[in-house]
C-alpha positions in Angstrom: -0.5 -11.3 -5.8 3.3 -11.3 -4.7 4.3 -7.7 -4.5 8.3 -7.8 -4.4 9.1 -4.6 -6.6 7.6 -0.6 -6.4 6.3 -1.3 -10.3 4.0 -4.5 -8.7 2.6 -2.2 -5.7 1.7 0.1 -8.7 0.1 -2.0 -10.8 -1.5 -3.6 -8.2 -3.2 -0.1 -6.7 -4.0 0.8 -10.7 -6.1 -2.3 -10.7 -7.9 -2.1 -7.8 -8.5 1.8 -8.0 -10.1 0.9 -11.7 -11.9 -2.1 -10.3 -13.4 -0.1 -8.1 -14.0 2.8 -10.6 -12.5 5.4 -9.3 -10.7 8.0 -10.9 -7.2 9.2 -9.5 -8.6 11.7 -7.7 -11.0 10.2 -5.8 -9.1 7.6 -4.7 -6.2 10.3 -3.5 -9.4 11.9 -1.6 -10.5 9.0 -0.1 -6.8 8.1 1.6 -6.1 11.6 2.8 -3.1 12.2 0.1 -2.4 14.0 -3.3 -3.1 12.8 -7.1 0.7 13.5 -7.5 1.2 11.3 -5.0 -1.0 8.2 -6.2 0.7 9.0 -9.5 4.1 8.4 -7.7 2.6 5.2 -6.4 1.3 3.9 -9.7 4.4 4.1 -11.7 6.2 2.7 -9.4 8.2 5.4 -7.8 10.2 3.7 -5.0 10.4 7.0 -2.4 6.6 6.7 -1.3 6.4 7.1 2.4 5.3 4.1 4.3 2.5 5.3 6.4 0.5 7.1 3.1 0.8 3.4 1.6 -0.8 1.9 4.1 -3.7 5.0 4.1 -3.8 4.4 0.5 -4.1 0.4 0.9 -7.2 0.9 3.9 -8.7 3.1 0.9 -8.9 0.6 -1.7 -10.2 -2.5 1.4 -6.7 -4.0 0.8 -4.2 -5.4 3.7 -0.7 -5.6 3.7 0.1 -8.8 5.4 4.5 -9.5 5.4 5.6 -13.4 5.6 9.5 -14.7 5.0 10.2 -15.7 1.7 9.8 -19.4 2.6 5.7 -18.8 3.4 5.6 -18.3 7.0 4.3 -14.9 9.1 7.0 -13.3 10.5 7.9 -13.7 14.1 10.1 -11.0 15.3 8.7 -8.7 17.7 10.7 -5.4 16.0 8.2 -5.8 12.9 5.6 -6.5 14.9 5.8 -3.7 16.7 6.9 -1.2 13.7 3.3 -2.5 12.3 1.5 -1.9 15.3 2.8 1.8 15.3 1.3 2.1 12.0 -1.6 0.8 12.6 -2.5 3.1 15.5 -2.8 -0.2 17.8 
């Protein structure tokens, strides 16, 4: 799925956290953050914080993976780095 807005993010944590049958709260639980928060996610509010995202996304067994709008992974060693950090590599 092409995520390009905060609304497709949402929708796109809803469906997993229901595929995978859990409720709000467990999910919240299981990535280290609040319901409120999750909530925020879901409807896509656009001020979530980067590093819960990618807790929340480890959570539900999904990846973020970035290419350029023509297809091709990104080659820039600034991104790779800034996901590195994250990453805790």
């Amino acid at each position: 799925m092409r995520v390009t807005t905060p609304e497709d993010l949402g929708n796109l944590v809803r469906e997993k956290r229901r595929g995978l049958g859990l409720t709000q709260l467990q999910c919240a639980r299981a990535a280290g953050v609040s319901r409120v928060w999750l909530v925020h996610v879901e409807t896509g509010h656009p001020g979530a914080e980067f590093g819960k995202l990618l807790k929340l996304l480890a959570a539900l067994d999904l990846s973020l993976d970035l290419v350029d709008r023509m297809g091709a992974a990104p080659t820039g060693t600034l991104l790779r780095d800034l996901l590195d950090e994250y990453e805790g590599r």
